[in-house]
C-alpha positions in Angstrom: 0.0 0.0 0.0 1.1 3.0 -0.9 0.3 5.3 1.9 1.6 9.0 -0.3 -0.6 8.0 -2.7 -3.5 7.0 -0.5 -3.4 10.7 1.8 -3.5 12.2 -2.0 -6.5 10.7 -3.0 -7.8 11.5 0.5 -7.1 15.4 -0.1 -8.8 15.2 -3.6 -12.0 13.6 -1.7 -12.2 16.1 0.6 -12.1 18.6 -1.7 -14.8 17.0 -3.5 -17.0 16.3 -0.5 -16.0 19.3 1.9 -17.0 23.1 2.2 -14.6 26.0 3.2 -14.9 27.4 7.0 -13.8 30.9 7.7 -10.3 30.0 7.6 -10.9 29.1 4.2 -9.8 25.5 4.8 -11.8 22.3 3.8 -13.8 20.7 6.6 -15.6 17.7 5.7 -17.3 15.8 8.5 -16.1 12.0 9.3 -19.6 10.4 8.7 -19.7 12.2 5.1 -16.2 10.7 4.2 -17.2 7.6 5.5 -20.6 7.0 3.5 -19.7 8.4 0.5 -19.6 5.1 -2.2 -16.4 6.6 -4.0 -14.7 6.6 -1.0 -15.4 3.5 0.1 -14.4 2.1 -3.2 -10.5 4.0 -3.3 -10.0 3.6 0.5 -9.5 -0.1 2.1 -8.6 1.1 5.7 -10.0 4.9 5.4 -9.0 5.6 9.3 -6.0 4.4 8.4 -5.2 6.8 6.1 -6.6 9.9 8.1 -4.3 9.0 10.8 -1.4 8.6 8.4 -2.4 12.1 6.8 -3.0 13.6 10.4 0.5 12.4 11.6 1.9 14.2 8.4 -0.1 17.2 9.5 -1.9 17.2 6.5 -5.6 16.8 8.0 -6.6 18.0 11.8 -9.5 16.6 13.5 -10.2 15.6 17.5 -9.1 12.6 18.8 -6.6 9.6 17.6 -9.5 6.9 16.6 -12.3 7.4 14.7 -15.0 5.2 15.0 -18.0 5.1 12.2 -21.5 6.0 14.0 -19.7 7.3 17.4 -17.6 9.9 15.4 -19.3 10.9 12.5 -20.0 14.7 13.4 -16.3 14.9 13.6 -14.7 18.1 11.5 -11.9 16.8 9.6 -9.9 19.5 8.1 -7.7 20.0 5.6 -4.4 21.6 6.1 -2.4 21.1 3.4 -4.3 21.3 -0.2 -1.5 21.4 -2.6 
């Protein structure tokens, strides 16, 4: 698995799926990432990936886990869009 290539799909997704906040950065929520089909069909371990992405500081969102259901009102933002 190719985990660089993975966290660039995931920034193109969230682009797709996310809005700007006042900051002018992407904020998608974790249930919306998680239910969309597309995603579901590029990611096999989507949490994975966020947590590879947020330990690049690429995305920011609260907490280490997230857990489909329990965390799916989570902001996930992007950091990095380049």
């Amino acid at each position: 698995m190719n985990v660089a290539h993975e966290v660039e799909l995931l920034k193109e997704e969230m682009k797709r799926l996310g809005s700007k906040n006042d900051d002018g950065k992407i904020v998608v929520k974790f249930g919306v990432l998680f239910a969309d089909d597309r995603c579901a069909n590029i990611f096999e371990a989507l949490v994975g990936t966020l947590r590879a992405a947020k330990r690049k500081k690429i995305v920011k969102y609260d907490g280490e886990l997230l857990l489909q259901g329990v965390h799916d009102n989570v902001d996930i933002v992007l950091l990095e869009e380049a």
